[in-house]
C-alpha positions as CSV (number, residue, x, y, z in Angstrom):
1,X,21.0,148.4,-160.8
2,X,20.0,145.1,-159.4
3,X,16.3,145.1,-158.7
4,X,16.0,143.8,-155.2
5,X,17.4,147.4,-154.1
6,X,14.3,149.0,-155.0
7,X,12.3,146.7,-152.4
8,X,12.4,147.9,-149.0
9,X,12.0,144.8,-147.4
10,X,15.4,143.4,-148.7
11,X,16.9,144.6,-146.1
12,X,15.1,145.4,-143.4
13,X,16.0,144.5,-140.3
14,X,20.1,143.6,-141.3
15,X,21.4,146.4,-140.4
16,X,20.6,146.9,-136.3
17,X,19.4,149.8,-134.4
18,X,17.9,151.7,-137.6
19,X,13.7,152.2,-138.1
20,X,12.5,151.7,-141.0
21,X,12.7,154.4,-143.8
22,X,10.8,154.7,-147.1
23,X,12.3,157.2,-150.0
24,X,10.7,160.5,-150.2
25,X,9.9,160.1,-153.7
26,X,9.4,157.6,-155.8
27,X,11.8,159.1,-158.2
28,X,15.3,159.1,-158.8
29,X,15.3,162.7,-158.6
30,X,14.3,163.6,-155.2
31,X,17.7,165.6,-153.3
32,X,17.8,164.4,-149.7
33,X,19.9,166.0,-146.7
34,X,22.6,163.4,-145.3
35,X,24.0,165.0,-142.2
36,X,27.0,162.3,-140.8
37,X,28.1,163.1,-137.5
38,X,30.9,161.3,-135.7
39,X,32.2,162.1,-131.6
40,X,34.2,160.6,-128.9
41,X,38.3,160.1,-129.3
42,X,40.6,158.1,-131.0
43,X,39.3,158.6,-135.3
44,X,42.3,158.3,-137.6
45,X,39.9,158.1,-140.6
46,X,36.8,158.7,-141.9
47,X,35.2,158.1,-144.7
48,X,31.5,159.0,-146.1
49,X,29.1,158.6,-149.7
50,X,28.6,161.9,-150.9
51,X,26.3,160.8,-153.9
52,X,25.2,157.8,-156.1
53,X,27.8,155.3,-157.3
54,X,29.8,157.3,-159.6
55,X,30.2,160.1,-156.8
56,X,31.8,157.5,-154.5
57,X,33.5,159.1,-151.5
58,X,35.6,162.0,-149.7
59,X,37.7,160.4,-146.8
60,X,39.0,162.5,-144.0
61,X,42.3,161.6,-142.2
62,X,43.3,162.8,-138.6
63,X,39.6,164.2,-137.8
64,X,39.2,166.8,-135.1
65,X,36.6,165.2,-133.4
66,X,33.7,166.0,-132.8
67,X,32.8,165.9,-136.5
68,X,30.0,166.5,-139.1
69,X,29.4,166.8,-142.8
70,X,26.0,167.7,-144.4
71,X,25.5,166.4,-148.3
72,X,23.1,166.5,-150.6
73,X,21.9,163.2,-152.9
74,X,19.6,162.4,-154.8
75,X,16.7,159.6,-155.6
76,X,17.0,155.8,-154.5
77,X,20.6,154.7,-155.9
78,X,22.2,156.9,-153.2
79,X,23.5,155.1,-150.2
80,X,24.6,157.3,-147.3
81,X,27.3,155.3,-145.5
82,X,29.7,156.5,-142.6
83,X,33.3,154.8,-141.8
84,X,35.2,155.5,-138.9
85,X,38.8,153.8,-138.5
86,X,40.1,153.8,-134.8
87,X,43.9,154.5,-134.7
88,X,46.1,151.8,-133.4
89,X,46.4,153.6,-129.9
90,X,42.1,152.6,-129.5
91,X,39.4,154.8,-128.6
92,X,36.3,154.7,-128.7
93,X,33.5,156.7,-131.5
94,X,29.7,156.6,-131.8
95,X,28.4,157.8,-135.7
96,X,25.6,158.8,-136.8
97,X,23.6,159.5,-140.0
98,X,20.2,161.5,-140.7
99,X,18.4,162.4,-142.9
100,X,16.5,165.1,-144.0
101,X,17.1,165.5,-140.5
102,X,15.8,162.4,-138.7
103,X,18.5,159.9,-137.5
104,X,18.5,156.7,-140.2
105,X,21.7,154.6,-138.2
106,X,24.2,154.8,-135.2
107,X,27.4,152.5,-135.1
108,X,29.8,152.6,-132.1
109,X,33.5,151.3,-132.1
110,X,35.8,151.0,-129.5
111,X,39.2,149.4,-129.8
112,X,42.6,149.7,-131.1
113,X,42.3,149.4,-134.8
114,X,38.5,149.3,-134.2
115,X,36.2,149.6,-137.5
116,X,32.4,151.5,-137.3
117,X,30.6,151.5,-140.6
118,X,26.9,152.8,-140.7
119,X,25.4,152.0,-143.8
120,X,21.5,153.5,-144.9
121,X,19.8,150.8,-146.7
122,X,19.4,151.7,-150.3
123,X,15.7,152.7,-151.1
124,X,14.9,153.1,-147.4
125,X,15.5,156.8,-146.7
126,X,12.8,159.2,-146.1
């Protein structure tokens, strides 16, 4: 892992609308609830980290929306991120991610063909 993921700081600040998080352990063992939610109309994909690196992802087509999945990860190489693909017809979705229940990002997309992608930044959960 590339060292300037374990500074907080790298980061901070890129990625809009987020306050900063520290990780609840110092430990690459700590588990962590990431609860992604996604609402509003027009979803034909979505697609979220269930782990560290080698868990990747689980992508969801045609949504019912609202929507939510809760996962579990664990220590700083986890990166909870959230994808939302608008289907060609538009709509518009707001996403969210928290964790250990406090909200971490929110993304909006609106649009036909529109793209939302929420990202956590790596070692700034907690």
């Amino acid at each position: 892992m590339n060292e300037r993921w374990r500074d907080p700081d790298v980061l901070r600040g890129v990625f809009g609308g987020a306050e900063p998080f520290t990780v609840p352990s110092a430990t690459n063992t700590q588990l962590f609830l990431v609860d992604y939610e996604v609402s509003g109309t027009g979803a034909s994909e979505i697609s979220y980290a269930f782990g560290d690196a080698d868990l990747g992802e689980t992508v969801v087509e045609q949504p019912r929306l609202p929507w939510r999945a809760t996962v579990r990860m664990k220590g700083f190489e986890a990166v909870p991120a959230l994808t939302v693909v608008l289907g060609e017809s538009g709509g518009r979705v707001e996403s969210v991610i928290r964790v250990d229940g406090r909200e971490a990002m929110r993304c909006t997309a609106s649009g036909a063909s529109a793209t939302s992608v929420c990202i956590v930044e790596p070692g700034s959960v907690g």
